[in-house]
VMD Tcl script that draws the C-alpha trace (Angstrom):
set ca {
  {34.46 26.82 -67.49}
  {37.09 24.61 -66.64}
  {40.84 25.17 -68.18}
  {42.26 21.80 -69.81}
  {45.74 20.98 -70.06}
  {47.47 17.79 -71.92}
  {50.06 15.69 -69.45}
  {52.18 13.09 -72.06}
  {54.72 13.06 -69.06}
  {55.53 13.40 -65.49}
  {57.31 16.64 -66.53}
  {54.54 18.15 -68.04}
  {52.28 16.90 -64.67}
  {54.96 18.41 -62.43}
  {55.10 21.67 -64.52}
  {51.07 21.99 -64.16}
  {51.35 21.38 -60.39}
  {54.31 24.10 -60.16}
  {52.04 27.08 -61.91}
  {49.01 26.15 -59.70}
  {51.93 26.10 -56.62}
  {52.40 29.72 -57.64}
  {49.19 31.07 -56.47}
  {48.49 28.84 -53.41}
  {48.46 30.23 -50.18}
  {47.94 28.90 -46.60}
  {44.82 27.48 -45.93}
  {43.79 26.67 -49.57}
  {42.85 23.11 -50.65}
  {43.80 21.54 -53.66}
  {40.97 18.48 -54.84}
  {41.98 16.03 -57.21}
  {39.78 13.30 -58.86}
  {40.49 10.36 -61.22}
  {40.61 7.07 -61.61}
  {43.09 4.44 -59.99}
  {46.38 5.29 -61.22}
  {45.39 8.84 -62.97}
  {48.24 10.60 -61.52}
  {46.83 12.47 -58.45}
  {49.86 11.37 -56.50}
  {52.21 12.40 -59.03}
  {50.68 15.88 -59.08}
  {51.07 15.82 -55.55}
  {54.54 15.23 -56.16}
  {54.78 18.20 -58.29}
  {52.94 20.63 -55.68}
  {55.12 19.76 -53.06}
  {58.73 20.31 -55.29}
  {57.23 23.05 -56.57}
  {56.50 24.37 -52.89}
  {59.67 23.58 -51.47}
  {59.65 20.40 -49.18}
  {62.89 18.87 -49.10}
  {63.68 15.72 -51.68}
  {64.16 13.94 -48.34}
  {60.21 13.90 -47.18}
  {59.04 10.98 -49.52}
  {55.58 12.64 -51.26}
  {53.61 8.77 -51.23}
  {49.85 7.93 -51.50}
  {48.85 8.53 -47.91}
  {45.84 5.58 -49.21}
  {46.00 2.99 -45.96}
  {47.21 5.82 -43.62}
  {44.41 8.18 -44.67}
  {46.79 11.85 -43.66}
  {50.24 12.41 -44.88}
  {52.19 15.42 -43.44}
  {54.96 17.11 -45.82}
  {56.91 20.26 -43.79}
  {59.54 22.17 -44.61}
  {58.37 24.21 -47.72}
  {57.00 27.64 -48.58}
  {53.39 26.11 -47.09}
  {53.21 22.42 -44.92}
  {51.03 19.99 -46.96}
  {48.36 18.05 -45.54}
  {47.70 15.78 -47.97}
  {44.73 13.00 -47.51}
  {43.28 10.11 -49.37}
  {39.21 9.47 -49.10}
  {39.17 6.40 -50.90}
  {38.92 4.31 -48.12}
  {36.88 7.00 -46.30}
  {33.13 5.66 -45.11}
  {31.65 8.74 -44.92}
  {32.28 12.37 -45.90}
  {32.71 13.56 -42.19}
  {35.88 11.01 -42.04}
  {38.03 13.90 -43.57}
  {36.78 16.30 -40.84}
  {37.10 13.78 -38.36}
  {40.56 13.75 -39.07}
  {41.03 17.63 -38.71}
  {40.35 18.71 -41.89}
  {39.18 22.20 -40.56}
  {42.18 22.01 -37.88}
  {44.99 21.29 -41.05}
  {43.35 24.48 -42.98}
  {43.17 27.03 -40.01}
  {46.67 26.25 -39.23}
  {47.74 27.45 -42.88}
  {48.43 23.68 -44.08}
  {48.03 23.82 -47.76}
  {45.35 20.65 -47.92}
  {45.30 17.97 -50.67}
  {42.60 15.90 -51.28}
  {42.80 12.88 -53.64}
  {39.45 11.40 -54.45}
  {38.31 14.73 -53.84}
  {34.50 13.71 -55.46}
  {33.70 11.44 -52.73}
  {33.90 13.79 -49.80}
  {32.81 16.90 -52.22}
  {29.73 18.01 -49.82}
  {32.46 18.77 -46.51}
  {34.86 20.75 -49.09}
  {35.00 24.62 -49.13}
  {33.27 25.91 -52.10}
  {36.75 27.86 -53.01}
  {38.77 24.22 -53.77}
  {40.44 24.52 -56.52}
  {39.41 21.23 -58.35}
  {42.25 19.11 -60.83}
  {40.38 16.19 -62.51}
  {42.87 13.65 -64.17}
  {41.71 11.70 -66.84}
  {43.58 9.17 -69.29}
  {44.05 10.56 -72.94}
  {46.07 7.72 -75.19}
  {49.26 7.01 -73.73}
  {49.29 10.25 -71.44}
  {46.81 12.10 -68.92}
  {44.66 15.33 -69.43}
  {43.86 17.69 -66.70}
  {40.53 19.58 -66.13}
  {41.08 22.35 -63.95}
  {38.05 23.41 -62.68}
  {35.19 21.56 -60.92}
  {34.19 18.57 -62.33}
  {30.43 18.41 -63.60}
  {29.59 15.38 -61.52}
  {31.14 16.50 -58.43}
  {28.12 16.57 -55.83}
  {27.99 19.50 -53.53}
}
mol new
graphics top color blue
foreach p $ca { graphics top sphere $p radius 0.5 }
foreach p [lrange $ca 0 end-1] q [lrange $ca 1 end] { graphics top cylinder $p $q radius 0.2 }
display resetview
């Protein structure tokens, strides 16, 4: 059953994205899902302070690159964007498999439309809008294919 969690800032966004930092470990993958401007970037933001990367690596939407890299913290971030992806085998193409053997800590916004090349063990954060803030589903989402 998923765990839901009320986001009225990016402090309360950043806080959720430190606890979850707490129990990742290399080669884990984080999938987040929500609409256009939900805040997947923002908890990506949070995961990577929370982790350890230097204020000096700007966390950004990796959207038109497809593959940001983030080093320098307690696990390096691979963190990808599959909006623009064709086809679910783009993310492998582009080393998925490779990122998580090496003990990159993967992050996968739009997470539902590549859900079938996911491990089953992704831990799923679905974003949705709620009044002037967000709300977080941990857990994943129902319509999620696999």
């Amino acid at each position: 059953m998923p765990s839901e969690h009320l986001l009225p800032d990016v402090a309360a966004t950043h806080a959720l994205a430190a606890s979850l930092a707490r129990e990742l470990r290399a080669g884990d993958l984080v999938a987040l899902c929500g609409d256009l401007g939900a805040g997947k970037t923002e908890f990506t933001r949070g995961l990577a302070e929370a982790l350890g990367v230097p204020a000096s690596v700007p966390v950004c939407s990796p959207s038109y690159l497809l593959l940001n890299l983030y080093p320098g913290g307690r696990l390096p971030i691979a963190h990808f964007d599959a909006y623009f992806m064709h086809a679910p085998d783009d993310l492998e193409r582009a080393g998925l498999h490779d990122l998580l053997a090496s003990g990159h800590l993967v992050v996968v916004e739009w997470a539902d439309r590549v859900a079938e090349v996911l491990p089953a063990e992704a831990r799923w954060i679905e974003l949705l809008p709620e009044g002037t803030g967000r709300r977080a589903r941990c857990g994943r989402p129902t319509e999620a294919p696999r």
